[in-house]
VOTORKE-347732 format. One record per residue (C-alpha): y, x, z negated; residue in three letters. Coordinates in steps of 0.001 Angstrom, whole numbers, plus 500000, padded with zeros to 6 digits. Each point is the difference from the previous one (the first is absolute). Layout:
<atoms>
+--------+--------+--------+------+
:      v :      u :      w : resn :
+--------+--------+--------+------+
:      Y :      X :      Z :  ALA :
...
+--------+--------+--------+------+
</atoms>
This chain:
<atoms>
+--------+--------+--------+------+
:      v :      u :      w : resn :
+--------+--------+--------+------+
: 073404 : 313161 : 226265 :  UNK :
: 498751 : 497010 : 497901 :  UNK :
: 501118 : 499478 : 496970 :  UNK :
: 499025 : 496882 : 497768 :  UNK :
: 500738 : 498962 : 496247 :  UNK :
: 496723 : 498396 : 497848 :  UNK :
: 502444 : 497331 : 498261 :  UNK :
: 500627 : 499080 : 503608 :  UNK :
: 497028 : 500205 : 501799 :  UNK :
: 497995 : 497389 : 496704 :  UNK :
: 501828 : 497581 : 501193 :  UNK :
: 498594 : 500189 : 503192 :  UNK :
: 496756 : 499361 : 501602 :  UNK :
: 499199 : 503373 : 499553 :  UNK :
: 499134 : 499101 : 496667 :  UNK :
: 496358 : 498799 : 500009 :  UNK :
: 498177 : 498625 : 497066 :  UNK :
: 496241 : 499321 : 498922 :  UNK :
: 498326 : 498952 : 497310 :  UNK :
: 499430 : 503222 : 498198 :  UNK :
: 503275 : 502314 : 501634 :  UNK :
: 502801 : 499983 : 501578 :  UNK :
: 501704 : 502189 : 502994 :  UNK :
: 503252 : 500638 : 501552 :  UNK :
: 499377 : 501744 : 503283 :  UNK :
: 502532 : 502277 : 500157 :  UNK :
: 499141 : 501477 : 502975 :  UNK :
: 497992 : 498253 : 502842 :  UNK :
: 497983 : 500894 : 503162 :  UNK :
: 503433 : 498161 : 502517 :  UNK :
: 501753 : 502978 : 498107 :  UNK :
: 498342 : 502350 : 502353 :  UNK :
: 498894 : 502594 : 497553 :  UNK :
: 495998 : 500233 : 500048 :  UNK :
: 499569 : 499066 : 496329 :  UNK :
: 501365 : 496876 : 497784 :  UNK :
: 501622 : 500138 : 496714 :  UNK :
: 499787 : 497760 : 496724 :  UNK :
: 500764 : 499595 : 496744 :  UNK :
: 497210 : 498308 : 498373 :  UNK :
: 499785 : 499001 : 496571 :  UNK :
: 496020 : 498621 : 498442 :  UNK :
: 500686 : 497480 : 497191 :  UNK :
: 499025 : 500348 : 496425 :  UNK :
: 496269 : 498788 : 499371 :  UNK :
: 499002 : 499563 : 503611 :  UNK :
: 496332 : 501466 : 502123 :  UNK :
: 501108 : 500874 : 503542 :  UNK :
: 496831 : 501057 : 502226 :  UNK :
: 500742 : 501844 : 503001 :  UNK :
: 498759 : 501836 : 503306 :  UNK :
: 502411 : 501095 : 502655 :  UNK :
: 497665 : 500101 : 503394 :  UNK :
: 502964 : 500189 : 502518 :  UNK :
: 502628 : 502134 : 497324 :  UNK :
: 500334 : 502948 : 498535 :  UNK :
: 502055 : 499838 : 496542 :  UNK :
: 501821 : 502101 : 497982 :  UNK :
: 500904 : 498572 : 496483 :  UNK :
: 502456 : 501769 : 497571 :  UNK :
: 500148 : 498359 : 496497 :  UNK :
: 503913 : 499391 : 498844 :  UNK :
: 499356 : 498420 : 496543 :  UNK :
: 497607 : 497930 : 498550 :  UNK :
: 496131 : 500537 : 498767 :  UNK :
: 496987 : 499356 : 501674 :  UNK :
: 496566 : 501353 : 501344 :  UNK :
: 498424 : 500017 : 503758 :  UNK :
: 496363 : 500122 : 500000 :  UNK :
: 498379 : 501855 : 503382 :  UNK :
: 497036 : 497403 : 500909 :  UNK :
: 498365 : 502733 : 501731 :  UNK :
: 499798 : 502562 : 497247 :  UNK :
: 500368 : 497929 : 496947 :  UNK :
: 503015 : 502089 : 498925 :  UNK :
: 502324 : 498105 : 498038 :  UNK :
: 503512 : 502118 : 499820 :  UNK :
: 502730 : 499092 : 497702 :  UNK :
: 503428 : 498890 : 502145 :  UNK :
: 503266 : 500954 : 497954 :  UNK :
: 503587 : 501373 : 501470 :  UNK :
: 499650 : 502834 : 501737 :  UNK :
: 496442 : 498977 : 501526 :  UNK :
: 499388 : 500313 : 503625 :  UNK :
: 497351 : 498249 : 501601 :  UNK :
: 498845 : 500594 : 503506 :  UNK :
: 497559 : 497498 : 501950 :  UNK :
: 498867 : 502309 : 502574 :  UNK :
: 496658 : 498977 : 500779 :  UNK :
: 500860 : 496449 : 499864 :  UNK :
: 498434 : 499885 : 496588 :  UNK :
: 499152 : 496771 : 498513 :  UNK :
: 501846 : 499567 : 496453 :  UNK :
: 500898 : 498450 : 497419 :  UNK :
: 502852 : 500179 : 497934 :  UNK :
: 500237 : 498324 : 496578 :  UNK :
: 503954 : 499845 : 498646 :  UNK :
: 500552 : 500204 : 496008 :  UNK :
: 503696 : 500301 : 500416 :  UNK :
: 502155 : 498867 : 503385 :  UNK :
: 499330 : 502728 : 502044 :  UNK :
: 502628 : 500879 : 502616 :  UNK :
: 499231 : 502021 : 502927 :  UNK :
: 501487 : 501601 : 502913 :  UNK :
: 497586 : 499524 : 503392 :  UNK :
: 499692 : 501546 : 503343 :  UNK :
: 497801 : 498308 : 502505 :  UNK :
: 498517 : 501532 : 503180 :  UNK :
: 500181 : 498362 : 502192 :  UNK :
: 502908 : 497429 : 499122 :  UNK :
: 499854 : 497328 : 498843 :  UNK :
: 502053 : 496854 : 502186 :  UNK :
: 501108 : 498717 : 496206 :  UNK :
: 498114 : 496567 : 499053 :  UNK :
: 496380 : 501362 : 500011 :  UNK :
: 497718 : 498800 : 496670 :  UNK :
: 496655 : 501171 : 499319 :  UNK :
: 497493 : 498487 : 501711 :  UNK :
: 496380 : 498944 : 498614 :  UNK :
: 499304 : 502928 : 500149 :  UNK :
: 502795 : 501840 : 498365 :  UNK :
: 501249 : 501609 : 502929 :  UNK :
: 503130 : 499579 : 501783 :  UNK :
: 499723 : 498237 : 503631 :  UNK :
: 501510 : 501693 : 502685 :  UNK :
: 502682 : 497317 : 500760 :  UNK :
: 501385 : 500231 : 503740 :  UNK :
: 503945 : 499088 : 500011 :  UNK :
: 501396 : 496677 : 501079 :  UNK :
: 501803 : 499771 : 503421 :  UNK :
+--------+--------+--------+------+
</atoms>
């Protein structure tokens, strides 16, 4: 059994931050469980482009207010609690936040815990140290 507390776990390095977002990985591929886990908040007023080539995302909107535009269909789809999102084509996006938006993640497969976006919005896949 794992068991972990988010107060806890921000003030570790599980807590990753970027420019536009920040994440507390939760949940990470050494935990042995085929996905990764985050909570993920967007800040207020911020453009976040993005294209997952190696993941496959799940996104479930806690609070806050925002909208992802699909590049490949021009759909733009408004983000408020409640929302679920799910990248499973590795579909380039972009999500535009009006309002902190605060969002529970799964990842497949895990994340190791310090990955960024790359130039290309995606995450790297990141082989462990040691």
């Amino acid at each position: 059994m794992i068991v972990r507390n988010m107060k806890d776990a921000v003030q570790t390095d599980r807590r990753v931050v970027s420019k536009t977002w920040e994440s507390v990985r939760l949940l990470l591929k050494d935990d042995k469980m085929g996905f990764s886990f985050h909570i993920t908040t967007m800040f207020a007023g911020t453009v976040t482009e993005m294209c997952y080539r190696h993941h496959l995302e799940s996104v479930y909107c806690i609070s806050g207010r925002g909208s992802i535009l699909d590049k490949a269909t021009g759909q733009l789809h408004p983000i408020v609690p409640g929302t679920i999102y799910i990248l499973d084509k590795h579909d380039a996006h972009v999500v535009t936040v009006e309002e902190d938006l605060i969002f529970a993640c799964v990842f497949n497969p895990p994340v190791i815990g310090n990955e960024v976006h790359d130039e290309t919005g995606a995450y790297p896949i990141l082989a462990e140290a040691g």
